[in-house]
C-alpha positions, 0 to 999 in steps of 0.5 A, spaced: 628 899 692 625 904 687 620 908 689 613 907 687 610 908 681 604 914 680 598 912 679 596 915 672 588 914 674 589 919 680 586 925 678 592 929 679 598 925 676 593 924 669 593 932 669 600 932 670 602 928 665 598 931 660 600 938 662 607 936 661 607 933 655 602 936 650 606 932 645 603 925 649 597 928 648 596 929 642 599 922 641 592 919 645 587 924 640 590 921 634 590 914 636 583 915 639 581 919 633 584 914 628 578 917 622 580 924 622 586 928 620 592 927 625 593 933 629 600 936 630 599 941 636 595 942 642 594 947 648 593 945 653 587 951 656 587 949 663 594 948 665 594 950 673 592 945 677 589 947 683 587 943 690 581 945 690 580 941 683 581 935 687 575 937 692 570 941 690 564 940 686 563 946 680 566 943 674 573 941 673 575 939 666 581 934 667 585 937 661 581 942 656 585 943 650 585 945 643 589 944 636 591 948 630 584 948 627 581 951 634 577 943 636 577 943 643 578 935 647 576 934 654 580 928 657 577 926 664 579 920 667 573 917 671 575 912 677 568 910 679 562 910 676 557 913 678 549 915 677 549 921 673 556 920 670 553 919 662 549 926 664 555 930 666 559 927 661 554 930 656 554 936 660 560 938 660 561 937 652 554 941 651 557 946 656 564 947 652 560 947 645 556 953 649 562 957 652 564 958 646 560 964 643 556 970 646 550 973 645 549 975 637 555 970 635 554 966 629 553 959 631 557 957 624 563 959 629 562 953 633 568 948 633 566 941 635 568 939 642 571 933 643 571 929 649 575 923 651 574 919 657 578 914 660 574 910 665 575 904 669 569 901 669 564 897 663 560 902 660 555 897 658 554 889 660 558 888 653 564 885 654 567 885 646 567 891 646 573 897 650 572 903 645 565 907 645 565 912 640 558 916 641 555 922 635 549 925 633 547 920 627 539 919 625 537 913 628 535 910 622 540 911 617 546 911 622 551 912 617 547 920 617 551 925 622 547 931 624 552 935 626 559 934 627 560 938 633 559 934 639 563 927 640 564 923 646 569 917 645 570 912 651 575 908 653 574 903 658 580 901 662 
């Protein structure tokens, strides 16, 4: 009997996978990111995994990593949903942008932060739609982008 398959969703596996084949990633971001330029290299910024990611409760990112142009991507898998996940998914997006500079650094130095997330529950009670992406747009002229820096694309399971 062939063993059993490792389940992609536990937080460990999905960050094995990644941080083994960071060509794989770079192959999610680029399918993910169909309207931007296709990326070539990623690094991986948080390639340990350390136990205590797996029980703690200060912030782990599942997979931080950056491209050639210095874009940064926050890959998480998300299991369950809970209350506060759209806050903390903001969160760890605004606190990756703020990571970025010191005090006195020209905010014109800022690379967009990039978050994609996996999760296996419906984001909304819209069952035609799986893929979510979410930006800083003016309410009335959508088609308007106040700021590329921040984008959160989801990706329902």
């Amino acid at each position: 009997m062939p063993p059993p398959l490792l389940d992609p969703k536990n937080d460990f596996v999905f960050k094995r996978l990644f941080v083994g084949s960071p060509e794989l990633l770079a192959d999610l971001i680029n399918a993910v990111r169909t309207d931007a330029p296709p990326i070539e290299v990623v690094e991986v910024l948080n390639p340990r995994i350390d136990p205590d990611e797996l029980t703690g409760k200060f912030i782990i990112l599942d997979v931080l990593a950056r491209d050639e142009a210095g874009r940064l991507y926050n890959i998480e898998m998300q299991v369950r949903r809970h209350a506060g996940w759209n806050a903390r998914s903001t969160y760890y997006l605004a606190r990756t942008l703020s990571n970025q500079l010191k005090n006195g650094d020209d905010y014109r130095e800022l690379k967009p932060v990039i978050g994609i997330h996996l999760v296996d529950f419906d984001l909304f009670d819209t069952p035609d739609q799986a893929l979510w992406c979410f930006e800083l747009r003016d309410r009335t002229r959508s088609h308007i982008v106040l700021t590329g820096e921040l984008q959160l694309n989801v990706i329902e399971l």
